[in-house]
N, C-alpha and C positions, 0 to 999 in steps of 0.2 A: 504493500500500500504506500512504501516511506518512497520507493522507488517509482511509483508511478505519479506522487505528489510532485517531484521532482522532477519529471517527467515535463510535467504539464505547467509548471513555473517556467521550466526553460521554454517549451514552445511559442507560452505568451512572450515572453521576455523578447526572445527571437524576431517573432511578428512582429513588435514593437519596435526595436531597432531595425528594420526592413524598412514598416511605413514610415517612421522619421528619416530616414535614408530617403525615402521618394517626398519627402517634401520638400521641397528645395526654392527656400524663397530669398527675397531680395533687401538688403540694410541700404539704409542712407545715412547721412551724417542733413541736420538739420538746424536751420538758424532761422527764427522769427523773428522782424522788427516791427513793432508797431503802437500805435496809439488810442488811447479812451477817452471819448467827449463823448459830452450831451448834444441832446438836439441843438445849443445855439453856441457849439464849436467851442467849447469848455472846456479843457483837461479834467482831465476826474483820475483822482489817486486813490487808492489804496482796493483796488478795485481785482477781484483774480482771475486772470486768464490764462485758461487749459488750452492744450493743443491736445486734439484728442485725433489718435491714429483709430482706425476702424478695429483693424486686428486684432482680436485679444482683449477691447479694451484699454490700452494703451493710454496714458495719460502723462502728462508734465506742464506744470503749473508755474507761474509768475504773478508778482504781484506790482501794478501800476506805479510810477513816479508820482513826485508832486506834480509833472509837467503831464501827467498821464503815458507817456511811455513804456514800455514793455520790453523785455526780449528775452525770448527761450532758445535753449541749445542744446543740442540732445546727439551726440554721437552714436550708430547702431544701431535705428529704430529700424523698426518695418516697413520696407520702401513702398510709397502710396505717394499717389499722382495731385492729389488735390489734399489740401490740410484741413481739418474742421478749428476751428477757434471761438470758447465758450468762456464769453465774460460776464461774472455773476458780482453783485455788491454782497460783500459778508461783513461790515464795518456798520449797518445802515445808517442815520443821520450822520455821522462824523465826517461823509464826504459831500455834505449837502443834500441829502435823501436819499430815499427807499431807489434803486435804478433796478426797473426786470430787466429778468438774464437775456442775452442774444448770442446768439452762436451765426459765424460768417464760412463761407471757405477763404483761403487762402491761394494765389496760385504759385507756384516754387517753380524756380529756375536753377536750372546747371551753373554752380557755382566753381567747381572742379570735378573731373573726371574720375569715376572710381575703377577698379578692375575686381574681375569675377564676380561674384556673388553684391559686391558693395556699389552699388550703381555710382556716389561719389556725393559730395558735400553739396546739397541746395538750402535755397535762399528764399524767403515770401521777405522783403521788402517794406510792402506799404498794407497793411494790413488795421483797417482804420474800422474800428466799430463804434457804433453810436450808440447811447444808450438815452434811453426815455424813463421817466421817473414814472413811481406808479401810483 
């Protein structure tokens, strides 16, 4: 029985390292710059913005300037074409009110060249969200 338990650990084990062997996906190295106003062109600080990759769930977080600017950096992640970016207020009145959350894309650019597997270090730029009080 000890030898068939054994048996059947290694076959899964086995299939296991097969299917991770046949997934074979893609890293990027990733820079965000960008900025948080209000409707009437505001900086808004202390305000946090996720970049959230699809995959997995993926998340990495920054928190706004006084001037409202941002930037995330994240070496390694899971390479994906369009960025999500979700800026929610968790301070409420101390940056001038309640602000609901918005989420934008981002569009990333070739910033350098990677090889193999690491497509190479991209860039979203201008990455400007607006927020509305609630």
């Amino acid at each position: 029985m000890k030898k068939i338990k054994v048996l059947i650990i290694s076959l899964i084990a086995s299939l296991g390292l097969v299917s991770c062997g046949l997934m074979n996906f893609s890293t990027m190295d990733v820079t965000v710059f960008g900025q948080v106003t209000d409707n009437e062109g505001n900086p808004i600080d202390s305000i946090v913005v996720s970049l959230n990759i699809a995959i997995d769930g993926y998340t990495i977080s920054a928190i706004t300037a006084e001037d409202g600017t941002f930037t995330i950096s994240e070496y390694g992640v899971p390479y994906v074409d369009i960025l999500y970016l979700t800026a929610r207020d968790f301070d409420g009145e101390k940056n001038g009110g309640y602000f609901k959350e918005q989420t934008i894309t981002g569009k990333l650019t070739l910033f350098e060249e990677g090889e193999d597997n690491h497509k190479g270090h991209f860039v979203c730029r201008d990455a400007l969200i607006t927020l509305t009080k609630q």
